[in-house]
C-alpha positions as CSV (number, residue, x, y, z in Angstrom):
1,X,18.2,-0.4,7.8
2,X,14.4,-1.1,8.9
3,X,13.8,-3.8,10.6
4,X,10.2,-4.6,11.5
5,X,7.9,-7.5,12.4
6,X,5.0,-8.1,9.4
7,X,1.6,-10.2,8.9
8,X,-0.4,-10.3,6.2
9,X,-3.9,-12.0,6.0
10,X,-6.5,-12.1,2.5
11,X,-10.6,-13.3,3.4
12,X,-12.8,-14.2,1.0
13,X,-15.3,-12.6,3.0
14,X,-19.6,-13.4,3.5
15,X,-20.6,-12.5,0.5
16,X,-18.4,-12.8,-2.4
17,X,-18.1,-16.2,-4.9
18,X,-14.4,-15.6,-4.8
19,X,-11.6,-13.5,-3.4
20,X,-10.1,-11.3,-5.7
21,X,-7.8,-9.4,-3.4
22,X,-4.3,-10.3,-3.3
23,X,-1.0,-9.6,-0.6
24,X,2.3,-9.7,-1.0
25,X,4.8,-9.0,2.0
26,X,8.8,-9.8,1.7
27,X,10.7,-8.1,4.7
28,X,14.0,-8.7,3.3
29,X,13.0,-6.5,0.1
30,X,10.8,-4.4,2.0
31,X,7.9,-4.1,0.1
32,X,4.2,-4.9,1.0
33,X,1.3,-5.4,-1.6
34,X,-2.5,-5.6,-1.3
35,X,-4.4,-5.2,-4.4
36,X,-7.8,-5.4,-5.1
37,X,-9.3,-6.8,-8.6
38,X,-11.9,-5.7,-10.7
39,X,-14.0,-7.7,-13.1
40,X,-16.0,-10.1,-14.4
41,X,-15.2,-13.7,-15.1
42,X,-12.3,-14.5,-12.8
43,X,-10.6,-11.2,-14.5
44,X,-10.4,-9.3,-11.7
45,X,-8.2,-12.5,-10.0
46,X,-6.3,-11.8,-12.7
47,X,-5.8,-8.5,-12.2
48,X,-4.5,-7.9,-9.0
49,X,-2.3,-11.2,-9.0
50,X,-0.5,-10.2,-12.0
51,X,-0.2,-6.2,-10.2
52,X,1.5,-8.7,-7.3
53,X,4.3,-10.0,-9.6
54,X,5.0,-7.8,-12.0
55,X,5.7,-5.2,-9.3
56,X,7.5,-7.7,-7.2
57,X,9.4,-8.6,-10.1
58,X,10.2,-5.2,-11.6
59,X,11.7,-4.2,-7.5
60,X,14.0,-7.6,-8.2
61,X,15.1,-6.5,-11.1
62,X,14.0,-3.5,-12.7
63,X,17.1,-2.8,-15.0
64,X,15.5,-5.4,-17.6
65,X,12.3,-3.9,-17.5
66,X,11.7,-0.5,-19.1
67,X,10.6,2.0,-16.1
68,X,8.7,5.2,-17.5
69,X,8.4,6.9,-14.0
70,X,10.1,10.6,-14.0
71,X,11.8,11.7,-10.9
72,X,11.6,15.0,-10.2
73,X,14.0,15.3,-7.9
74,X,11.7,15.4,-5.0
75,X,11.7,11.6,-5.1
76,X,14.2,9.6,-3.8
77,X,15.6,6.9,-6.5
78,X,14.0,4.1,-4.4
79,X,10.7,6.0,-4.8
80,X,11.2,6.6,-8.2
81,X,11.7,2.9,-8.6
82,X,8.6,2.0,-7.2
83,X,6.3,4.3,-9.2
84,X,8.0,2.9,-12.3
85,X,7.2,-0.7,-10.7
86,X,3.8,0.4,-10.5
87,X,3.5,1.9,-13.9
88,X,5.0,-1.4,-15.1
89,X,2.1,-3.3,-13.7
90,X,-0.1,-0.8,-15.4
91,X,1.4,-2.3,-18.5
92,X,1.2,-5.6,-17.6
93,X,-2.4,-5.4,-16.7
94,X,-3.8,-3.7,-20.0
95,X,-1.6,-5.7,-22.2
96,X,-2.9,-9.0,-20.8
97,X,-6.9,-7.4,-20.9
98,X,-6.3,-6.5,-24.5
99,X,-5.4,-10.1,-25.5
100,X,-7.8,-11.9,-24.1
101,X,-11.7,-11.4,-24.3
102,X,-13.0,-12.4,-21.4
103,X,-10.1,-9.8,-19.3
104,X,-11.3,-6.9,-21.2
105,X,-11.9,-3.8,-18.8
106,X,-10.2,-5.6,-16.0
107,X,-8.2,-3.8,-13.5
108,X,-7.2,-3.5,-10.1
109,X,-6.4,-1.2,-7.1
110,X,-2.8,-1.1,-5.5
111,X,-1.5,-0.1,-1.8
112,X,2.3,-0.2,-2.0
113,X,4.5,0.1,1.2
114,X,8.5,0.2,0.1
115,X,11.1,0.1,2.8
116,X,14.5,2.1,1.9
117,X,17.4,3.2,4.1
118,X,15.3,4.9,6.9
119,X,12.6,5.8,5.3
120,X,8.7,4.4,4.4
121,X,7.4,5.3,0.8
122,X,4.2,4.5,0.5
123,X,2.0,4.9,-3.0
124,X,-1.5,3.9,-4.3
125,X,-3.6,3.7,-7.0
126,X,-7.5,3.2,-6.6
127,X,-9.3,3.0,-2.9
128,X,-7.4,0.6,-0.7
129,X,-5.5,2.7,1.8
130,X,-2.8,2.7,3.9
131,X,-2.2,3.9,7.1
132,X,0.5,4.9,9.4
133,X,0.1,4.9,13.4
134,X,2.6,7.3,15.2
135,X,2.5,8.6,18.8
136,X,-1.0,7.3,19.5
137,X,-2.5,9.2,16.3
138,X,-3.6,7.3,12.8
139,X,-2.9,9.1,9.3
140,X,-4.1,7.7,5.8
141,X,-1.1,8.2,3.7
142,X,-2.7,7.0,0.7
143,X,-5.0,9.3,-1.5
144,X,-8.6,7.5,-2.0
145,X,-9.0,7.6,-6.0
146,X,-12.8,7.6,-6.3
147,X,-15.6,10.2,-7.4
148,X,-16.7,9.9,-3.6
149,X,-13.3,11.7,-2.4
150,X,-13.6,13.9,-5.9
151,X,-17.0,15.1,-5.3
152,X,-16.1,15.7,-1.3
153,X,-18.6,17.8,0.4
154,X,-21.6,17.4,-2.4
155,X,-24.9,15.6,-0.9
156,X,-24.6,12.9,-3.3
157,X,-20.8,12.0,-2.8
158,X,-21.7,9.2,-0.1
159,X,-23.3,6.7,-3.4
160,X,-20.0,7.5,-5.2
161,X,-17.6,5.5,-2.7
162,X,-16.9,2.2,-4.8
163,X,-16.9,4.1,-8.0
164,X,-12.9,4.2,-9.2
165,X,-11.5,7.2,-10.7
166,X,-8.3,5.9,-10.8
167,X,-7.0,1.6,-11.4
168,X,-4.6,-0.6,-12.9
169,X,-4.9,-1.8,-16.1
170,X,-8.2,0.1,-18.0
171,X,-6.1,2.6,-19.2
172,X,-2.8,2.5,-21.3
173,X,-1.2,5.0,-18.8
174,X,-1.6,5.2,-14.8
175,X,-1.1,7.9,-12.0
176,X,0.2,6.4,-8.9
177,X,-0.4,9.4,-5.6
178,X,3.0,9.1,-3.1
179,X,4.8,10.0,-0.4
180,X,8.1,9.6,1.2
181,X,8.9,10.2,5.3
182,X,11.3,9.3,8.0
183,X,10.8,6.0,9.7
184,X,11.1,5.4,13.7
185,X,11.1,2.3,15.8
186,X,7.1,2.1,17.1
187,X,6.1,3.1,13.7
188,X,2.8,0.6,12.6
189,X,1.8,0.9,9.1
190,X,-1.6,-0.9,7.8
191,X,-2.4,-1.9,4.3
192,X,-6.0,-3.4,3.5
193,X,-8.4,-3.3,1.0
194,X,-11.7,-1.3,1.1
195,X,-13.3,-4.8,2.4
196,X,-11.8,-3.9,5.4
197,X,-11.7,-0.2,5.7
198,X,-15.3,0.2,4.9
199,X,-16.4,-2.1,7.8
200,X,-14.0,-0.7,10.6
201,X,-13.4,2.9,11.3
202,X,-9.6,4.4,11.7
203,X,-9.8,4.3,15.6
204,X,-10.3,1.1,15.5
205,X,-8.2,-0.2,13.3
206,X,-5.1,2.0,15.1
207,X,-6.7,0.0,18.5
208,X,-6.2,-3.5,17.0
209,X,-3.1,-3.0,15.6
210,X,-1.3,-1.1,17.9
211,X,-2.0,-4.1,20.6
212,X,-1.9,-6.9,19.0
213,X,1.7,-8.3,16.8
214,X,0.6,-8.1,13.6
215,X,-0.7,-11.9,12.9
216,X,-3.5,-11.2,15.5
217,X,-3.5,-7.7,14.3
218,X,-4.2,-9.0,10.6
219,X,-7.1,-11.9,12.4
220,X,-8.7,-9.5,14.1
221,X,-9.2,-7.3,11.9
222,X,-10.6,-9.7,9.2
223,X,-13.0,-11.1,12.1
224,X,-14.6,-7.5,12.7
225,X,-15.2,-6.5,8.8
226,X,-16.7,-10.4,8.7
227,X,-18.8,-9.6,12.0
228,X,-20.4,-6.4,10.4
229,X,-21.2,-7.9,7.0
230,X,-18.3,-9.4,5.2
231,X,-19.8,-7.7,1.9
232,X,-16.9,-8.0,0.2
233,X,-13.2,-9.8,0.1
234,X,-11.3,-8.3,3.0
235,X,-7.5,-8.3,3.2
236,X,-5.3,-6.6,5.6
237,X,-1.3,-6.6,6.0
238,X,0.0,-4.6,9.6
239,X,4.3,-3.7,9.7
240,X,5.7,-3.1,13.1
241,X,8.5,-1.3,13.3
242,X,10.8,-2.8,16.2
243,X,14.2,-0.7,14.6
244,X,15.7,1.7,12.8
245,X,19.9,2.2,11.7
246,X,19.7,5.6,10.5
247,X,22.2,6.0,7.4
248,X,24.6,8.4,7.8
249,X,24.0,10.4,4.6
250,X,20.6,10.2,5.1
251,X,19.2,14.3,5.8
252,X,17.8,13.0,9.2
253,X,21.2,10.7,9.7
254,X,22.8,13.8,9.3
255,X,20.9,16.0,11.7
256,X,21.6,13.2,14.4
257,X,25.0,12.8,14.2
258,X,25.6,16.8,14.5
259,X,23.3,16.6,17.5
260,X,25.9,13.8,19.2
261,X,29.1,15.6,18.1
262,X,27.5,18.7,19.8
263,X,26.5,16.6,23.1
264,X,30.0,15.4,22.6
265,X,31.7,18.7,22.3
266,X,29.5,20.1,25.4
267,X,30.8,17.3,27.5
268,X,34.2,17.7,26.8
């Protein structure tokens, strides 16, 4: 129903030993992954690869996996399917840290960009955001999980931004944040890790992206957070959205086709 154009592009950065971040993109599922590990001894590696595949393989399949994720009605059953995808990983992630010493404590953030019918769901856990550029104007969809965004507005809230309120995998039990809109042809949604987002401001990032296709998008990017520091791994996956089939039952679907049997009837 979506069709778009995708890039995805993980940096090891200036600074770090190894790269902990991990993408996933798949355009004929429709889902896009970039997770960021936490951890010492190779754990956080761990971490968000393991995020990767259990979520990509609970989407392929997710009747033999047990989803705990309650829809409230307000979620669409693909959107339901991905916060039990994400909650899966949560399981995945603690179970592994329990059994093995040296993964104890590990974690990982997730940014998680699911394609259905004609719509974008986008969900997160932790601080790597994801963004969606419309009509010359850049939103965060994503909800930043750290005591920085908790403790907004305090004098001290600007030493808190790497601090994690919220990950995969400490805890036995996660809280993904999502939401759920209509998609449109020109649409440009960006997925990156904090590497990235702390290093180049929203404006620019909606500049790269929105004229460049997304392999260049996804280079350049990298390039800039490397130019300013490279501190940390940086990763960065950029959708274009080059169509749209609305479905019919779809609410927006809907609206259109009463708008063309009204043109119609006004012609006639």
């Amino acid at each position: 129903m979506i069709s778009v154009e995708s890039a995805g592009i993980s940096d090891i950065g200036r600074k770090r030993a190894s790269n902990e971040d991990r993408v996933f993109i798949d355009d004929q599922q429709g889902l896009y992954l970039v997770a960021d590990g936490m951890g010492g001894h190779q754990a956080g590696e761990i971490a968000s690869s393991l995020v990767v595949k259990s979520i990509r393989d609970f989407l392929t399949d997710p009747a033999a996996r047990p989803g705990t994720a309650q829809n409230t009605g307000l979620l669409s059953v693909e959107a339901g399917r991905l916060l039990a995808g994400i909650e899966w990983s949560n399981r995945v992630v603690y179970e592994a840290a329990a059994a093995h010493d040296a993964y104890r404590g590990m974690g990982s953030t997730v940014a998680a960009v699911y394609l259905a019918n004609d719509t974008v769901i986008a969900a997160n856990v932790g601080d790597s955001p994801i963004y969606l550029i419309r009509n010359g104007k850049i939103d965060l969809l994503s909800v930043a999980h750290t005591l920085q965004a908790a403790a907004a507005g305090e004098a001290h809230a600007a030493f808190m931004g790497n601090v994690l309120t919220r990950a995969v995998g400490p805890r036995d039990t996660v809280e993904a944040d999502i939401c759920e809109l209509n998609c449109f042809k020109g649409d440009t949604l960006v997925i990156c890790s904090d590497g990235l987002s702390t290093k180049v401001a929203p404006a620019e990032i909606m500049s790269v992206a929105s004229s460049h296709p997304p392999t260049q998008a996804c280079r350049a990017l990298v390039n800039l957070a490397n130019e300013r520091g490279g501190d940390d791994n940086i990763s960065a996956v950029v959708l274009q959205v080059t169509g749209v089939r609305r479905n019919s039952s779809s609410i927006f679907g809907r609206w259109i086709g009463w708008i063309r049997k009204r043109l119609a009837s006004i012609g006639a």
